[in-house]
N, C-alpha and C positions, 0 to 999 in steps of 0.2 A: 619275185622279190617284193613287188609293192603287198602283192596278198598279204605274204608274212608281216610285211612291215602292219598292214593294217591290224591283221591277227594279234602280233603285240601287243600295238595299243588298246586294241579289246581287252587282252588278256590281262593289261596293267591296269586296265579301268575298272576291268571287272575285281581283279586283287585287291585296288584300293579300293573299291565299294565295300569288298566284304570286309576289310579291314576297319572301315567307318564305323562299319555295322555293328561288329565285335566290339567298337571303344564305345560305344552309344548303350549297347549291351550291358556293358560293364558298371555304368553310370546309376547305380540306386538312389535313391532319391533326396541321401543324405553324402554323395557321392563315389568316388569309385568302389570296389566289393574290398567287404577288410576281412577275410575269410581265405586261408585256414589262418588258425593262430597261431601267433612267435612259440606255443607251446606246443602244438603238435593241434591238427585236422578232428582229434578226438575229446582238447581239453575243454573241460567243463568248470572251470575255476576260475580262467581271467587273472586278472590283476593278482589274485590272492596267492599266485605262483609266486612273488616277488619277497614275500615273507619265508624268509631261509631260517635257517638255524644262528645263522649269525648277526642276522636284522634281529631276533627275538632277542639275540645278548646283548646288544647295542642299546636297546628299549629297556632292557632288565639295568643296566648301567643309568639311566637317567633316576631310578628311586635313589636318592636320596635322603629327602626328609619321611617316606611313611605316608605321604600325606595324600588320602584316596577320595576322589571325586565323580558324585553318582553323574551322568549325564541324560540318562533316562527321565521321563517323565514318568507322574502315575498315571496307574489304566483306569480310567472313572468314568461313570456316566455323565455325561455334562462337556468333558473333552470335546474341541474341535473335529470335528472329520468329515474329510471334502467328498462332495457327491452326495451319493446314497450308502456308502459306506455303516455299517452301523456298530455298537458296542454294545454288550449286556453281560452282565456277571448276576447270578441268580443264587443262594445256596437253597438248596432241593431239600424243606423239613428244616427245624430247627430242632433236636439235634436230627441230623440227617443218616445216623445211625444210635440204635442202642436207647435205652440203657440196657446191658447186657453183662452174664456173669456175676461171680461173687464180688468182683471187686468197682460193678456196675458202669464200666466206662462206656461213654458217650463220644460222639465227635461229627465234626463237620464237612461235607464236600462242598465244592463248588461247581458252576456248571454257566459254561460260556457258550455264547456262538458271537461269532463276527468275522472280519475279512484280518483273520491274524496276524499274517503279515504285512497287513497296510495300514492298519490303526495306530495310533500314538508314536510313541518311538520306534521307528521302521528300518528295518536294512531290505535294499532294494536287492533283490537275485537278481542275477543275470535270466530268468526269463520272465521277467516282470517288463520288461518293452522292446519293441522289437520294429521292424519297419518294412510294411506292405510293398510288394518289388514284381513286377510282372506277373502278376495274382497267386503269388505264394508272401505268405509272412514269415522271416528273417531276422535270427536271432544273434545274438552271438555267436560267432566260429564259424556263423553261416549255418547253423541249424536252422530245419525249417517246422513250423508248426505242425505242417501237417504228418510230420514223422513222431514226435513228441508232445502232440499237446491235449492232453486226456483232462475227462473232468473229474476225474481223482485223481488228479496230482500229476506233474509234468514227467513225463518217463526221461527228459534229459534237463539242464541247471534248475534242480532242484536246491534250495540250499543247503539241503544234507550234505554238497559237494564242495562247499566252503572252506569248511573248516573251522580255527579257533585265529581271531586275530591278535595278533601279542607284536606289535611295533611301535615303532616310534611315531608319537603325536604332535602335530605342531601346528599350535591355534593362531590365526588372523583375526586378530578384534579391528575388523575394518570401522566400527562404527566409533570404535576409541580414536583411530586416525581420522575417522573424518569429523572427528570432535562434536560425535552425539549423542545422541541416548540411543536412536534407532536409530535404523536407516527408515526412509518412508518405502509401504508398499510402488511395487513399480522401478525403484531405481534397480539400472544394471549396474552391477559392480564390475569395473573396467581391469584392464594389465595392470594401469598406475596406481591405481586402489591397491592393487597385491603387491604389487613390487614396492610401492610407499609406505604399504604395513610391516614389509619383512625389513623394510631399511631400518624403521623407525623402533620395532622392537628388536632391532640386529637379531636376526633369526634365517637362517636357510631352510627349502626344502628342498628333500633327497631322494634318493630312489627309495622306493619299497615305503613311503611315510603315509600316512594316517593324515590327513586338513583336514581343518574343522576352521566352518568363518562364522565368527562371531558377528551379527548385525544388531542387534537389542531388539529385534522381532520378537525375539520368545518372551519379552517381559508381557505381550498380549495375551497368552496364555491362560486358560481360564480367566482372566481380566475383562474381554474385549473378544471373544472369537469370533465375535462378526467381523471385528473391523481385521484380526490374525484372517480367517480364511477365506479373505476380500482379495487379495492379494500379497505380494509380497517382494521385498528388495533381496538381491540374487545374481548370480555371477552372470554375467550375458557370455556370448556363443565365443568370444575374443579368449574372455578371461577361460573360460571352461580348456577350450584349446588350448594355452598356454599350459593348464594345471595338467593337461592330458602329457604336454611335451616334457613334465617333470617325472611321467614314469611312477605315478604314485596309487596307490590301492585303495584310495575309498578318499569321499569327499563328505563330509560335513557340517549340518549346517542348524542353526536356531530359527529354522523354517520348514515348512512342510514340502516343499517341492525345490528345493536347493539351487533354482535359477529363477531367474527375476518374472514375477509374473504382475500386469500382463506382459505377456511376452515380448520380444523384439520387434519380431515380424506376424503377425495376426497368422501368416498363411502356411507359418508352420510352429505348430505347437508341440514344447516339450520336447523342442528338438535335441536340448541338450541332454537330457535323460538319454536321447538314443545315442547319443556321441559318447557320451559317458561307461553306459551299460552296455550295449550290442556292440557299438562300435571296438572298444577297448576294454572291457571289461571291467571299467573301475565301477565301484561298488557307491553307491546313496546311504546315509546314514541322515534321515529324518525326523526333526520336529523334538531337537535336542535342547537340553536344557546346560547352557557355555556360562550363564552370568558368571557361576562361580570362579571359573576356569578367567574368565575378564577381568573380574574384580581382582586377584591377588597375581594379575601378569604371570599368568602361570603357561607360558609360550611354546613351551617343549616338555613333553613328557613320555611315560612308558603309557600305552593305548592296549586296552584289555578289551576283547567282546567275542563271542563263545554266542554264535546266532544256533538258535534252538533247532535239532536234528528232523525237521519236519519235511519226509520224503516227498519230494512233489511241487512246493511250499514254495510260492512267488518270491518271499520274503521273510521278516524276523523280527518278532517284537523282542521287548528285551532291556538291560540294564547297562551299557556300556559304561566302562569306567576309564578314566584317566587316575593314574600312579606317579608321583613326582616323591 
């Protein structure tokens, strides 16, 4: 009898050990594993599941006036871009073909190289970041690099697997609420920031919506790109998680890196990109041009952007439009 008794409590000690083990296990470094997704163990889309047929007529329902808004930047030499990133647009020959035929026509190509999808106006794919976890790197769904990650192009969220975004848009001029022109590089944009913007221009968001937060960062733009890619004001880890609890597909922003940089905590950088992308799937839309969108309180709109079918392609440059 005492044997057994003892043997239990081995046997319970040893249970609860591995039990420990297994929650310790689980704990990534951004925390517990968010893998497989609400979409199925296979989805490659994220967020952009959330955009149905009937989110796109709800969005199609907000044109009203006609009235179409680029948010895109131009692609120029001279543009900001963080790192070593580079940009170049060449035409090859002036004319670059011809003259040819009787009716002698000529014409022009052009000819780029750069980090396509991370230059200028950028949509982040879901395998543009990802978070190193018991020496495998960890994407969304729980894909892992080392099954998907080729240097022609990612054999899985590529953003050929997106799609076309057609929902409703609904912009936070945090910088009109906190009564400024910008916000300064550095400031975290807090819950009562967002929830004080939505109050104050009576505005909700909903499932399946498009945010975009206006800070007046972007008037640095060509202006100032030292002092633009010095830093930047941006949603801290609080407010991200709140926008995350709203169930929304893509986050927004008249900044390059759409969370406050420098960051929170020094000892982890960019953590909200993983919260945002791996973690849930919501999508990054970067380095946007909102003034206009600020200037005539245009809060809620129909949200258009069609990221270019580039098999493999971390990302998407491009012309996103807002339709009111």
């Amino acid at each position: 009898m005492r044997l057994n008794r003892k043997l239990g409590v081995v046997l319970l000690s040893t249970a609860a050990l591995a039990g420990a083990c297994i929650f310790t296990q689980a704990q990534t470094p951004i925390g517990d594993k968010w893998w497989p997704s609400r979409w199925g163990a296979e989805d490659q889309r994220g967020a952009a599941n959330l955009m149905t047929p009937g989110r796109a007529l709800e969005a199609a329902r907000l044109i009203r006036k006609g009235q179409v808004y680029q948010l895109g930047r131009i692609y120029e030499h001279g543009m900001p871009l963080p790192g070593k990133r580079h940009f170049s647009l060449t035409i090859p020959g002036s004319p670059s073909s011809g003259p040819s035929g009787e009716n002698r026509i000529v014409s022009h190509d052009e000819m780029f190289s750069g980090e396509i999808g991370q230059v200028g106006t950028q949509l982040d794919g879901l395998g543009h970041v990802g978070v190193r976890w018991n020496g495998e790197d960890y994407f969304y769904n729980g894909f892992r690099r080392s099954e998907f990650g080729d240097a022609y192009g990612l054999k899985k969220l590529g953003v050929e697997n997106i799609g076309v975004f057609f929902t409703r848009g609904v912009l936070l001029d945090v910088a009109g609420y906190k009564s400024v022109q910008r916000l300064e590089p550095g400031y975290a944009i807090t819950v009562e920031d967002l929830e004080g913007t939505l109050r104050a221009q009576e505005t909700k968001i909903r499932q399946g919506d498009a945010v975009f937060i206006h800070t007046g960062h972007g008037q640095l733009w060509m202006k100032d790109n030292d002092v633009y890619g010095s830093g930047e004001p941006g949603i801290g880890r609080e407010a991200a998680k709140w926008l995350i609890r709203r169930d929304i597909v893509l986050v927004g922003a008249d900044t390059w890196g759409i969370e406050v940089v420098p960051v929170e905590d020094p000892d982890r950088p960019f953590e909200i990109h993983q919260w945002l992308l791996a973690r849930n799937g919501i999508y990054n839309l970067e380095n946007l041009d909102l003034a206009a969108l600020a200037g005539d309180k245009a809060y809620e709109f129909a949200f258009i952007f069609a990221p270019l079918r580039l098999r493999g392609a971390t990302g998407s440059p491009g012309n996103p439009i807002a339709v009111r």
